[in-house]
N, C-alpha and C positions, 0 to 999 in steps of 0.2 A: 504494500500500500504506500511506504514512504517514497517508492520510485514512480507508482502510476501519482498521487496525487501531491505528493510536495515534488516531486520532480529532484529524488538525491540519485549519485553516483552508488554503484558498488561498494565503491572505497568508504563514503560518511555511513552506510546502511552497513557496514560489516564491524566499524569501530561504535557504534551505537550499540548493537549489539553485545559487542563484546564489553564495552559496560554495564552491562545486565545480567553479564555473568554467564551468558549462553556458552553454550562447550561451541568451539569452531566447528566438528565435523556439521553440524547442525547447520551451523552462521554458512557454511562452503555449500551443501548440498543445497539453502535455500537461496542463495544468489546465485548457483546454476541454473535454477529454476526459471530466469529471466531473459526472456528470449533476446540474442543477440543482435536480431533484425529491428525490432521495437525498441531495444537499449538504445540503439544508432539511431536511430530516425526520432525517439525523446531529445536525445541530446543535441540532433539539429537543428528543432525546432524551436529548442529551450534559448541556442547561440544567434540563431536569428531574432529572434523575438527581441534579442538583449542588444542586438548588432542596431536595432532601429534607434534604441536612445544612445548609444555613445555616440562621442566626440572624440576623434583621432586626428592628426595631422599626417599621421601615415600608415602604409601597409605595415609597416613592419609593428606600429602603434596599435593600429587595430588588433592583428594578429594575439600581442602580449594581454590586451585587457580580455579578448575572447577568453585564450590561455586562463590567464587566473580565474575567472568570474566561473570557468567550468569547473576549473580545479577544487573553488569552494564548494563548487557543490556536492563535492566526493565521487566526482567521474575523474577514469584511468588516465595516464598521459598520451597513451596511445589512442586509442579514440578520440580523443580529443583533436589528437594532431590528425587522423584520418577524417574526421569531420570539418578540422578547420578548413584542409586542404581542399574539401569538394565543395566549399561553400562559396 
């Protein structure tokens, strides 16, 4: 649920977890559980959506604030940099 409606990464929904004391085989099997195809296209939608309010003076500008703003949200470095790059 924290991924369809607040819209977290893997990453912040596995360390949540694991302060709650949940055993990891648990925390792994349930964030397998999340389809990789929907993972990717949340996280698209979530970098556009964010892409219409910033203010960048350059690509490489935009790029870095994409970068963190997804990062906060506990998605991987890798999809992020696959998403940024098709956006």
């Amino acid at each position: 649920d924290k991924f369809r409606f607040n819209h977290w990464g893997k990453y912040k929904i596995g360390m949540m977890l694991r302060s709650k004391d949940i055993c990891n085989d648990i925390i792994e099997e349930a964030l397998n559980q999340i389809d990789e195809e929907e993972y990717l296209k949340k996280l698209e939608q979530i970098l556009r959506d964010k892409l219409r309010s910033l203010k960048y003076s350059s690509e490489y500008e935009k790029k870095g604030k994409l970068f963190k703003f997804a990062q906060s949200r506990g998605f991987e470095s890798s999809a992020i940099s696959k998403v940024i790059d098709s956006i």
